[in-house]
N, C-alpha and C positions, 0 to 999 in steps of 0.2 A: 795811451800815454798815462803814468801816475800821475794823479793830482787833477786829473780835466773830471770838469762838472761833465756828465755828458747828458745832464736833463737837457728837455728838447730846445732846439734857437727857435726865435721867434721869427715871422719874415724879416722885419729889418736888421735883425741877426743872423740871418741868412744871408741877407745882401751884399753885409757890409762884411763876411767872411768872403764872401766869391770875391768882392771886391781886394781883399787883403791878399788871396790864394793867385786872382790875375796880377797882380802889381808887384806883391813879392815881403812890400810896405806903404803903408802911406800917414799921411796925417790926417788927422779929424776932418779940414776942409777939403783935400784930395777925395777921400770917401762920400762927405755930402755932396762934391759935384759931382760925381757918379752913380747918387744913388736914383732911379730913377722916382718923380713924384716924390722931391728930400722932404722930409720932415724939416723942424727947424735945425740949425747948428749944433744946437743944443741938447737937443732931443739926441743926434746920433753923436755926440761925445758922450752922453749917458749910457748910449747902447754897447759906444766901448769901451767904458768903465765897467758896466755887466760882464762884456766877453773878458773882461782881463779878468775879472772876478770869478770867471767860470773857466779861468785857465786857458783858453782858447786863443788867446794873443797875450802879448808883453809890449814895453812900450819902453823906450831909449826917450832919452832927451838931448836935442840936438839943436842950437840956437838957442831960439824961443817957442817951440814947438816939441809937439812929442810924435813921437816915430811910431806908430804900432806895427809889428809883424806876427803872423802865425804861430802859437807854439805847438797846435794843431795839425798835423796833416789833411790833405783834403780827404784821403782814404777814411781816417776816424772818423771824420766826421760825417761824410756820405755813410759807412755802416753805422753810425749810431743814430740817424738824421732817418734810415732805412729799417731798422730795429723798432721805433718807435711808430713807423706809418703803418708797419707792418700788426705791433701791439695794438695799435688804435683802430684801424680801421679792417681786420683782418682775423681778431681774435688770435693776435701770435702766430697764425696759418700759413706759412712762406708759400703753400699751394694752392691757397685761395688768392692771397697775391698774383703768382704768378698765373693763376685761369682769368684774374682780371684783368691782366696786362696782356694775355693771349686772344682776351674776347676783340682785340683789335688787330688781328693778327696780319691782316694787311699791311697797314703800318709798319710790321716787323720785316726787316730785309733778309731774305733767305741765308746770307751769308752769319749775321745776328740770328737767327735759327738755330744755323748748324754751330755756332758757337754756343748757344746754351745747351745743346744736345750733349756734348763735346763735355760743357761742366757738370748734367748732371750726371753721365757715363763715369767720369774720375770720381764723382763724388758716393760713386755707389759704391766703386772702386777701392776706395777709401775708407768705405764703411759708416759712411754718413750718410 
């Protein structure tokens, strides 16, 4: 999306977007009771002053209250949330990534196998 900050959220910017993405919308106190371990009231109205600031929500007002909803997808943000773990922790490597995430391959459900088989096959396909 034009205009979204996509530097990294921080965890309670993270939270408090899954929280926005489950709900749909909520208000500042909706969001602290759901976050888990809330910081103060305060603390997460600041945090969604950031994300509106970062583009990633907008806010209606409505009574006396303010509405926040998404202006984010959860798609953008899981790939730019995925971009950056990938830069930080992986030296940009999508295939050091994915040998990290294979070293537990148990874990992974054969049927989640044959679906990333399946994406890198298209992707080769593709010419990527």
């Amino acid at each position: 999306m034009s205009g979204v900050d996509t530097s990294s959220l921080s965890r309670r910017e993270r939270q408090i977007m899954d929280i926005l993405f489950r709900r749909g919308s909520a208000t500042v106190a909706e969001v602290h009771a759901e976050i888990p371990d809330p910081p103060s009231y305060s603390a997460v109205r600041a945090a969604m002053s950031v994300l509106t600031d970062k583009g990633h929500v907008a806010f209606t007002r409505r009574s006396h209250h303010y509405v926040y909803t998404p202006t984010s997808s959860p798609e953008h943000v899981r790939r730019d949330e995925t971009r950056r773990l990938v830069d930080t922790f992986f030296a940009g490597s999508a295939s050091q990534a994915m040998a990290a995430l294979l070293e537990d391959a148990e874990r992974i459900d054969p049927a989640e196998l044959a679906e990333l088989q399946a994406l890198i096959a298209a992707a080769r396909k593709e010419g990527r």
